[in-house]
Each structure stands twice: as structure tokens, then as C-alpha cells.
N, C-alpha and C positions, 0 to 999 in steps of 0.2 A: 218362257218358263214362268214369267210372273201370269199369267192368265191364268194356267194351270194350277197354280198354285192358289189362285183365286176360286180358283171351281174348286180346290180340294178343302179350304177354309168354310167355301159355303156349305158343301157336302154334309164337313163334320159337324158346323155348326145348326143344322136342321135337327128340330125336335127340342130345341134346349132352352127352357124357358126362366129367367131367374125369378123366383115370384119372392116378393118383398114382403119382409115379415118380422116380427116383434125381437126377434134372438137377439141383437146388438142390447137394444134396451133390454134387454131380460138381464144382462149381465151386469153383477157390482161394477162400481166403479175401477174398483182395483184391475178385477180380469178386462174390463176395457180398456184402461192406460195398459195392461201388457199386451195385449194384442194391437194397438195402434203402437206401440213403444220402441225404444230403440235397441232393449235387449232383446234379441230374438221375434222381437214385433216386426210389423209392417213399415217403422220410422215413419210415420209419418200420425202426429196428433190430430191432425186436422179430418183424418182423412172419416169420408161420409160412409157408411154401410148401406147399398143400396136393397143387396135379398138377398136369398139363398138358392143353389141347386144339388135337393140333396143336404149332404154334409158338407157341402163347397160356398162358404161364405164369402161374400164379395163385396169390395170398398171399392169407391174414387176415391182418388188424389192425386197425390207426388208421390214417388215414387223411383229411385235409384234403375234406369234400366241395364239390365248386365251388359248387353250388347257394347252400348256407348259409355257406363260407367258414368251417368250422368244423368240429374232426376229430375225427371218429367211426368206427366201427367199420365196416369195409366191405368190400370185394375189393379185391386190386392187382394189375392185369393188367398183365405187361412182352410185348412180341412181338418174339421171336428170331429173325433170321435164321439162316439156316445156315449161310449163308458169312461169318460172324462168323470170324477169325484166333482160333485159342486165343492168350492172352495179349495181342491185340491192346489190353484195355481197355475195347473199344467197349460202353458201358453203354445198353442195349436200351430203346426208349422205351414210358413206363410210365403208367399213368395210374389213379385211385380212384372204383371203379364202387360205388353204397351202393343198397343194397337188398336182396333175399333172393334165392336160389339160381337161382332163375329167371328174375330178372332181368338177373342175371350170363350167365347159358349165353343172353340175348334179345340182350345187347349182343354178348356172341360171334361169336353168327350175324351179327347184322346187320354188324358189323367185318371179318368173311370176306367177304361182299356187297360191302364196299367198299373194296376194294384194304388191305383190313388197315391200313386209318387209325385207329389206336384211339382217337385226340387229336381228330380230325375229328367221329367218329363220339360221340363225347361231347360235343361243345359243339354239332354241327350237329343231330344226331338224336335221340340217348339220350334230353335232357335236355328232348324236347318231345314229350309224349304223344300227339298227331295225326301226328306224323311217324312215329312208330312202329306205330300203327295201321297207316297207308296202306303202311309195308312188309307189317305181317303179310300185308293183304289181296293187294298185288303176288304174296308169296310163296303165298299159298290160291291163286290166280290159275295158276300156274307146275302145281302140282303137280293141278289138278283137270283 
């Protein structure tokens, strides 16, 4: 099952490039201590902003993982609206994906797939290796 599930990680993760870009610095200070912060932020201040895919911004650090309930080092995806108000406050919801590079750019895809629920798409899908299977093959299914 874990091979499979390797082949369905790669699958999703093909095409997904995070290109690194000014947006973290674009933001007062304010809206970046709430989006690294511990109300409704990422928890973690430290944590780097590496790029964006999309509206799908992405940090390293630490990071709480739900599975084991214990923080480790992992991605932290926020998803931006555009029609965010500048200065409005509204801190972008955010959620800690642990795994390697392509498992990150797997949940991506699949989070684009579904209405960009990145909270859904983490308790309901991510975090169960048959579900994610059965997407890749939906998505082989699509494009063959």
C-alpha cells in the first residue's frame, strides 16, 4: 500500500511549482505576526515563507502535526483570498501539512480539487492514504 500510495503522491504532486515571491514582505508587520501567530495563525513566529502556488502561501517551520499532536517541522499553508480589504485584519486560514516536498505540492492539488478547503482537505482526505490514492487514480482517469 505504501508504494502505491507513493505513486499517488507523485502523480498529484506533478505540475506544482511554488515560485517565491515578495507577498510575506509585502505585508505590515501586524498581518504577519497574525498569520505566523498563535491566534488563528500558523503558531509558529519563526516560521520562513518560502513562495506561493496560486493563492496557496507557504512557510517552513514547526508546526503542531494533528496526526501525533506534537510539533515538528513541517509546511504551513495559509489560502488568500484576493478580495481580502488591505488592513482589514482578516488572518487567512492556515493549516500544518508534515511531510516532504511532494507531499506538500499532493495536498495542494488535491485542496485546488476541493473548493480550496485546506482544513477539510486535511482531516477528511490528506491524512488517509486510500483517499488519496483514489484521487490520484480519479485524476489518471481525467487526463488519459
Amino acid at each position: 500500500e505504501q508504494s502505491e500510495y507513493e505513486t499517488a503522491i507523485e502523480k498529484l504532486s506533478e505540475g506544482i511549482e511554488i515560485v517565491s515571491d515578495s507577498w510575506f514582505n509585502d505585508l505590515d508587520p501586524i498581518d504577519q505576526g497574525n498569520i505566523l501567530g498563535k491566534w488563528g495563525g500558523l503558531r509558529d513566529p519563526k516560521a520562513k515563507y518560502i513562495g506561493s502556488w496560486g493563492n496557496y502561501r507557504i512557510f517552513t517551520g514547526k508546526f503542531k502535526n494533528v496526526s501525533t499532536r506534537r510539533v515538528a517541522n513541517g509546511f504551513g499553508v495559509a489560502f488568500t483570498n484576493q478580495d481580502i480589504l488591505p488592513n482589514s485584519r482578516q488572518i487567512p486560514t492556515s493549516v500544518a501539512v508534515h511531510g516532504d516536498m511532494d507531499t506538500l505540492k499532493a495536498f495542494l492539488r488535491i485542496s485546488s480539487m476541493h473548493h480550496n478547503n485546506i482544513v477539510g482537505v486535511l482531516y477528511n482526505i490528506a491524512l488517509k492514504k486510500d483517499k488519496v490514492i483514489k484521487i490520484a487514480m480519479e485524476l489518471q482517469g481525467e487526463q488519459s
